[in-house]
C-alpha positions as semicolon CSV with decimal commas, in nm:
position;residue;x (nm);y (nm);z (nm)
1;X;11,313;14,169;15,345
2;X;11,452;14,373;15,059
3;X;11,258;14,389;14,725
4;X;11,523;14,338;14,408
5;X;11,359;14,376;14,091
6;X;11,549;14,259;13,782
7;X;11,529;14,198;13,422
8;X;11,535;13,823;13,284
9;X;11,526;13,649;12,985
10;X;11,384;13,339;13,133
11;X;11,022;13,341;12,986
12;X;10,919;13,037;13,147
13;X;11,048;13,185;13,505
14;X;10,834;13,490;13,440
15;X;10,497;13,322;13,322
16;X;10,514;13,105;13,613
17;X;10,557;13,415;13,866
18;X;10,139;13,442;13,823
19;X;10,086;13,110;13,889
20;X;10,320;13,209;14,265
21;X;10,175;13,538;14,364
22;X;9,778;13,405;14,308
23;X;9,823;12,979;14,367
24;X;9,596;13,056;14,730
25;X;9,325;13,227;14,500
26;X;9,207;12,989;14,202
27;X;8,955;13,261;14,078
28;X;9,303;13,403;13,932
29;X;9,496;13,133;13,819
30;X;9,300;12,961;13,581
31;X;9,341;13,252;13,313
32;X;9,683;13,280;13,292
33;X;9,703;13,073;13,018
34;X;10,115;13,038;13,057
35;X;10,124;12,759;12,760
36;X;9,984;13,082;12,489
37;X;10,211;13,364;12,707
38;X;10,551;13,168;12,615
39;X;10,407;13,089;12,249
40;X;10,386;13,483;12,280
41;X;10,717;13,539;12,333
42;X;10,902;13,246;12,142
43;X;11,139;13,383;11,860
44;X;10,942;13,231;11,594
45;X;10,622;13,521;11,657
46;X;10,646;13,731;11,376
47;X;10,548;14,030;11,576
48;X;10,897;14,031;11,742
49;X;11,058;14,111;11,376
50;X;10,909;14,463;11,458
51;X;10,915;14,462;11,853
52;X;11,138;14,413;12,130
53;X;11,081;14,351;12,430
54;X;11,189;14,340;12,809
55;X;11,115;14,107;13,117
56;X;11,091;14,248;13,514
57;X;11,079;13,995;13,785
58;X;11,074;14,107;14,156
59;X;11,165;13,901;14,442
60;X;11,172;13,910;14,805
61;X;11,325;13,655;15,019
62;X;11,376;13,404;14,704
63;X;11,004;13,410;14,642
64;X;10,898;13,561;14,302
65;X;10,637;13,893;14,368
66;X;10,574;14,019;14,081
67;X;10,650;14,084;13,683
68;X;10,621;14,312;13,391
69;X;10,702;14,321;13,048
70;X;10,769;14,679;12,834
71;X;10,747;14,614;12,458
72;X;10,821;14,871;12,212
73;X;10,683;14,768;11,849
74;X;10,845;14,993;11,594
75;X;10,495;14,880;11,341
76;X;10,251;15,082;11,569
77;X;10,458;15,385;11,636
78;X;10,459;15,416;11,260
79;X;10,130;15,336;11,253
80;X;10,041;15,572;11,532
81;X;10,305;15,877;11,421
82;X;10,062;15,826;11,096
83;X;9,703;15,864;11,206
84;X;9,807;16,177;11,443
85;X;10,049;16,355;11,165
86;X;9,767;16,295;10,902
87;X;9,510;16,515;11,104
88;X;9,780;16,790;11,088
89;X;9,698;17,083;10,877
90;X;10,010;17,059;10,567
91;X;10,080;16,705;10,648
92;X;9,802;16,552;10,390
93;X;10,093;16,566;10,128
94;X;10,288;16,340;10,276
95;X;10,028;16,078;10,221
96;X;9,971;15,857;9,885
97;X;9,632;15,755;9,810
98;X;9,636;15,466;9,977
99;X;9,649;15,594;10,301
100;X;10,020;15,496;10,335
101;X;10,286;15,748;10,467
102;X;10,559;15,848;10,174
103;X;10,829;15,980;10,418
104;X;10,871;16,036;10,809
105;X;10,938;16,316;10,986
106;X;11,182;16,136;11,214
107;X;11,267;16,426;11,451
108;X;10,938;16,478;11,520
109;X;10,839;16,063;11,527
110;X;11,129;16,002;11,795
111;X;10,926;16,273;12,013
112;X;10,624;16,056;11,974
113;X;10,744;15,678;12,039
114;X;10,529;15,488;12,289
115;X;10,627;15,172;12,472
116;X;10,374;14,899;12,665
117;X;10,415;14,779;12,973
118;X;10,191;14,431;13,009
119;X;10,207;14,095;13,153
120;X;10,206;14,316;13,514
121;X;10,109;14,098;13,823
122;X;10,209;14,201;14,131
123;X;10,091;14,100;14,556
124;X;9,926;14,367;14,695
125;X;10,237;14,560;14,796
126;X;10,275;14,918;14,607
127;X;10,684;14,934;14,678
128;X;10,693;14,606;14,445
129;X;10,492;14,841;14,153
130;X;10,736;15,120;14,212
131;X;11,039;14,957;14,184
132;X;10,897;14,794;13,853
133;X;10,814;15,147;13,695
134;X;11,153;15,274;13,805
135;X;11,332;15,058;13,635
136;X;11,082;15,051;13,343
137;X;11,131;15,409;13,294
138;X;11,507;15,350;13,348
139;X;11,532;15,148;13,025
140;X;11,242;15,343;12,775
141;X;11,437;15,678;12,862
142;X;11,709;15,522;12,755
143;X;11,552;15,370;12,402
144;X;11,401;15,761;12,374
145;X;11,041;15,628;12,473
146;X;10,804;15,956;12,565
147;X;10,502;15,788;12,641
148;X;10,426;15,463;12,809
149;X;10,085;15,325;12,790
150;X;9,892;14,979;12,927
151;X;9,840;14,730;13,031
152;X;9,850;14,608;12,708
153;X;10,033;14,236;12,668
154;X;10,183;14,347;12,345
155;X;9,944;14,400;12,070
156;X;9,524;14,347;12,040
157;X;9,506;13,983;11,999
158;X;9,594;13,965;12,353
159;X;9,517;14,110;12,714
160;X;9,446;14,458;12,732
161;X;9,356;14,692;13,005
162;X;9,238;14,673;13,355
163;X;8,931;14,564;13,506
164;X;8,747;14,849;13,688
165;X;8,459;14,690;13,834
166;X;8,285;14,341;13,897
167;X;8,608;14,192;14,072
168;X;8,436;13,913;14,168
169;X;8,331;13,783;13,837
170;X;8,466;13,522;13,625
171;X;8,640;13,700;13,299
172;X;8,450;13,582;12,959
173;X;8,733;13,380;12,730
174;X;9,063;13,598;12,658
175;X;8,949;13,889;12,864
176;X;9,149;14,028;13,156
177;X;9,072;14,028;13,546
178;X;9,298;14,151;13,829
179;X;9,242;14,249;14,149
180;X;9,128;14,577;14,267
181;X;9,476;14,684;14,429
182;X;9,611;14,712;14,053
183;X;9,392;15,036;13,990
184;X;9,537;15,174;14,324
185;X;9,867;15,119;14,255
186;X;9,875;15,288;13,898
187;X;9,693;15,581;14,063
188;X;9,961;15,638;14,329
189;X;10,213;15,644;13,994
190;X;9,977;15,980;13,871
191;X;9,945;15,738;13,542
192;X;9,601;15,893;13,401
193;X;9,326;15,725;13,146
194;X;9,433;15,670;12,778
195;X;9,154;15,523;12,680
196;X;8,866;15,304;12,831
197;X;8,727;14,949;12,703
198;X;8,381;14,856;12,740
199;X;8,259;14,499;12,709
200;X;7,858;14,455;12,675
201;X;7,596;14,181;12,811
202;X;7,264;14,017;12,555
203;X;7,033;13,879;12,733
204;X;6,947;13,604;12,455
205;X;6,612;13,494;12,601
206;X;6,424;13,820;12,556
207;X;6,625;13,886;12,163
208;X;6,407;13,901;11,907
209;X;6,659;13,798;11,618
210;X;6,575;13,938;11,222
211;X;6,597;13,723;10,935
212;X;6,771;13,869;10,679
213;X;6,570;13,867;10,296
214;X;6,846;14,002;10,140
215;X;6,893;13,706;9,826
216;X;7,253;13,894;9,759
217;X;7,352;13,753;10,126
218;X;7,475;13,454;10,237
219;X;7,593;13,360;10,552
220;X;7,824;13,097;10,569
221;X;7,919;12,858;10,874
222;X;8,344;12,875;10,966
223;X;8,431;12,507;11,035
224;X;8,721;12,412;11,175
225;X;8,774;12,175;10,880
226;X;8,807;12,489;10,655
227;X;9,020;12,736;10,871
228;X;9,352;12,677;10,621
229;X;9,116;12,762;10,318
230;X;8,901;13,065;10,447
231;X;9,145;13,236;10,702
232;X;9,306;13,444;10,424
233;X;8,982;13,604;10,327
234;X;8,930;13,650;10,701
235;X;9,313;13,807;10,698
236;X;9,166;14,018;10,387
237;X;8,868;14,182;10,573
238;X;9,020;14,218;10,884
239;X;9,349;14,413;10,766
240;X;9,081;14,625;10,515
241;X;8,848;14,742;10,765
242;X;9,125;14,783;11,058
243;X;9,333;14,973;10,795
244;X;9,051;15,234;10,695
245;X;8,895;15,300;11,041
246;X;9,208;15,309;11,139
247;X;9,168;15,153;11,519
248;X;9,367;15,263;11,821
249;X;9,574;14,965;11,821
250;X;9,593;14,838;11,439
251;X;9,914;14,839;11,279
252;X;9,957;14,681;10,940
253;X;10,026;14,337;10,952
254;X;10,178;14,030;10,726
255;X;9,915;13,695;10,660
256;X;10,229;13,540;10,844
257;X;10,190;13,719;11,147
258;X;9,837;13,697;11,190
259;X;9,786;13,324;11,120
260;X;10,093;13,283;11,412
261;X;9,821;13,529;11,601
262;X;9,509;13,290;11,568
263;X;9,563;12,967;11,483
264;X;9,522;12,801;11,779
265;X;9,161;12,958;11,800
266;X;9,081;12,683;11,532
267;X;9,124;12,438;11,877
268;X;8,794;12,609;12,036
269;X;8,620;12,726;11,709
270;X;8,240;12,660;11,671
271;X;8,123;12,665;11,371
272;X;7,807;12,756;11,392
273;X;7,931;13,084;11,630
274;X;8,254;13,181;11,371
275;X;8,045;13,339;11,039
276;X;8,128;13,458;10,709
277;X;7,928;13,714;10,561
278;X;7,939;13,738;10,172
279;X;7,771;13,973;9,927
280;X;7,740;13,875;9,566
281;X;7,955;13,595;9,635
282;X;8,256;13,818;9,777
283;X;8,341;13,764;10,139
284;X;8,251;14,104;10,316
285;X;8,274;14,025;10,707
286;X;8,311;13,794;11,014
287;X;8,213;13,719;11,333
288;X;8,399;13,509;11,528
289;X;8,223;13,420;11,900
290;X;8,329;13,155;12,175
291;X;8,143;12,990;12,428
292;X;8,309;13,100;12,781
293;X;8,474;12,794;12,881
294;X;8,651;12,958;13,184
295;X;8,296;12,852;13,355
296;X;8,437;12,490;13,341
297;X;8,803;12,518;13,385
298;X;8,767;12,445;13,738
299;X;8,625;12,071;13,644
300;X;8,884;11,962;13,443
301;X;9,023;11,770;13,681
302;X;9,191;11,399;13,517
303;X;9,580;11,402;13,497
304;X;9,576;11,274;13,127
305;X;9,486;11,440;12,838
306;X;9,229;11,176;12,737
307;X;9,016;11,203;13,024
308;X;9,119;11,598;13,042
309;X;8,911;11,567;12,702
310;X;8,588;11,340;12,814
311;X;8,576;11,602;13,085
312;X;8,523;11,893;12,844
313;X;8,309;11,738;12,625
314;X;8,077;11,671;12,891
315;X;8,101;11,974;13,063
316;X;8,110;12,190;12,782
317;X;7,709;12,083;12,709
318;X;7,671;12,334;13,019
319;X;7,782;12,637;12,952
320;X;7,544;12,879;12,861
321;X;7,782;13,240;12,824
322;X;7,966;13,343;12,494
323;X;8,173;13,579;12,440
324;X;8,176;13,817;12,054
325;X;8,505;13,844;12,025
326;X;8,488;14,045;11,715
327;X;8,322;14,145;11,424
328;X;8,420;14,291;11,095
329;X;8,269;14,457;10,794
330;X;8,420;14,566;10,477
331;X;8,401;14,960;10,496
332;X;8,174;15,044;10,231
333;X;7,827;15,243;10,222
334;X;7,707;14,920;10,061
335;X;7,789;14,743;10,382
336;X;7,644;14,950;10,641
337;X;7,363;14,726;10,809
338;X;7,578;14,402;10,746
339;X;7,712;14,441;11,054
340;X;7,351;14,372;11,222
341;X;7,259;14,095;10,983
342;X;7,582;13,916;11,052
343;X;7,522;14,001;11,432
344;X;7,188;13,907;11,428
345;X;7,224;13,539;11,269
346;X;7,449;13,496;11,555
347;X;7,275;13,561;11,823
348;X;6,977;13,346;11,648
349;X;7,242;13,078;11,629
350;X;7,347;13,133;12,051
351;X;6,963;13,109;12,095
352;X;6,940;12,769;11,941
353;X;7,227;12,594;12,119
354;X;7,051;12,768;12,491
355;X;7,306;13,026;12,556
356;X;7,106;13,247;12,795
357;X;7,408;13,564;12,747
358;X;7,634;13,669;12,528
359;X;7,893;13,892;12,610
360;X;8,064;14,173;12,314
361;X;8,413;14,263;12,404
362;X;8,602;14,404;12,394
363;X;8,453;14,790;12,224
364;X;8,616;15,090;12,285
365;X;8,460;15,375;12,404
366;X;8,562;15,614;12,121
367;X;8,411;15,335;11,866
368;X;8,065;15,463;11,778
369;X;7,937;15,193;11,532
370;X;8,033;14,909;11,781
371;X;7,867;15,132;12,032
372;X;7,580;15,133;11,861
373;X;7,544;14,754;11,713
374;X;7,589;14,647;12,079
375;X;7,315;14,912;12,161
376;X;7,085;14,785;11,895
377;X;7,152;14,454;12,000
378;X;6,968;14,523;12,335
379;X;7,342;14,523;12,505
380;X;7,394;14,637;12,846
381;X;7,753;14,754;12,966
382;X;7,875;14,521;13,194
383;X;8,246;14,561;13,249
384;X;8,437;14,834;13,230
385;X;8,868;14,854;13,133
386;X;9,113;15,127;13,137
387;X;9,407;15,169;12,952
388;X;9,623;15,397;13,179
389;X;9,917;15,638;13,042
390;X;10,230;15,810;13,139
391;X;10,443;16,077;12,991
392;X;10,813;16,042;13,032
């Protein structure tokens, strides 16, 4: 039967398309968290003052068989035109101190836009990819797009990349996993690596944790009781350190958008896993870590959300996996071995409840501190992602 791929704007048609292609293989389904994908795309995100978007359904005899998304986000090809023009010998002037750009060069930006493409499930048919990418490319020529890189489900507070290796394995909490046919089929479109994403294994048992003697620090549990009151000095660090490392996928955002971003975290927030790190009595850094509670989606089994809850509390007393989901120092000489203090009452903390592993992902490759926290943390690389890119 003939493939017809199509755009929609019918979000809840195209988050349920996952829930079609994979229902025969639960390993797959219970990560597509479709009630967070269509608070993605609701008009009330903030990211979409900045972004646009498309949606890509296929279909084949009136079943769904795949999706994709392309995003374009105006904010990080600014962001992006920035950090490469800066490195540019003459360019420096068009920088204040700050580290903010005075003026564009737009001839030369509109030769440099990227687009996403995320959201991509597809069955194990490479036609059905194809067609998507055809009529992806259609539309980004169209919008002057010259690069198109992914999967990334529109910015770093959700899914990025794909799995490379350990199929098999359950994915920690808001990490990706997709079957090994996706590599294939972005290989047979020449797309090459952008960038690769490692994510790390602790073996808690064998840690030996350091206290820290510093009387300037004080380490501070995140309760959910508190998130309204300490989020904006979380907001503070984050957009400080982001800002002046100036990561891959950062783009400058507003205390509007990023609450939008993570406040349903406060739902799964522990507080003796979520730290704040301050120095003199200034906050200075986070950490913000999750048990893995994918090990117990499979049990919550009770049609009402009453018993949907006993059933989590009692299973959650389980689960012995976390997953470091990030941390974050202030960039400062000062601050250089905060980052393994902070770390290392963590993993004290892990210890004490009986996690037996914690997991710290996502790190990218080309980040040499993370690199080497995780490494002095006794971390192992578990998983491997790729980012994959195309030129138009």
């Amino acid at each position: 039967m003939e493939i017809i791929v199509s755009l929609t704007n019918d979000v809840k048609q195209f988050v349920h398309v996952a829930e079609e292609i994979f229902k025969d293989i639960s390993s797959y389904n219970y990560y597509k968290d479709e009630e967070s994908i269509q608070k993605f795309f609701s008009s009330k995100n903030p990211f979409w003052q900045h972004a646009e978007y498309k949606l890509f359904i296929a279909m084949q005899d009136n079943q769904a068989v795949g999706r994709m998304a392309v995003i374009i986000d105006s904010a990080y090809n600014k962001e992006n035109f920035a950090k490469q023009n800066f490195l540019k010998p003459g360019n420096q002037n068009n920088w204040d101190f700050g580290g903010k750009l005075r003026k564009l060069n737009f001839a030369e930006f509109s030769n440099q836009k990227t687009a996403f493409f995320g959201f991509f499930e597809v069955e194990n048919n490479f036609v059905i990819t194809k067609l998507f990418f055809r009529e992806a490319l259609r539309y980004l020529k169209k919008k002057k797009i010259r690069k198109l890189i992914g999967p990334i489900d529109g910015n770093m507070f959700n899914n990025v990349g794909l799995l490379q290796n350990n199929f098999s394995l359950l994915p920690e909490m808001y990490m990706p996993t997709n079957p090994a046919y996706y590599l294939e089929h972005l290989e047979k479109l020449k797309m090459k690596k952008h960038i690769d994403i490692l994510a790390y294994t602790i073996y808690l048992p064998n840690y030996q944790a350091q206290q820290n003697k510093n009387p300037d620090i004080r380490i501070v549990k995140f309760n959910k009781k508190e998130f309204d009151t300490k989020i904006k000095a979380v907001f503070d660090i984050y957009s400080e350190a982001y800002g002046k490392t100036k990561h891959w996928l950062y783009y400058p955002l507003s205390f509007e958008e990023f609450y939008y971003q993570v406040k349903d975290l406060k739902e799964v927030l522990d507080g003796e896993l979520t730290l704040v790190l301050y120095y003199k009595n200034a906050p200075v850094g986070f950490v913000y870590c999750i048990p893995n509670y994918n090990l117990i989606a499979d049990k919550i089994t009770a049609k009402s959300k009453f018993f949907q809850m006993l059933q989590f509390l009692w299973y959650k007393q389980t689960i012995k996996e976390a997953r470091l989901i990030l941390i974050c120092i202030l960039p400062n000489d000062e601050h250089k071995r905060f980052g393994t203090i902070l770390a290392n009452k963590l993993l004290l903390n892990l210890k004490k409840k009986g996690f037996t592993n914690c997991e710290y992902s996502w790190v990218l490759e080309t980040n040499t501190a993370s690199r080497h926290l995780a490494e002095k943390l006794s971390g192992k690389v578990k998983n491997l992602y790729r980012v994959y890119e195309m030129n138009l």
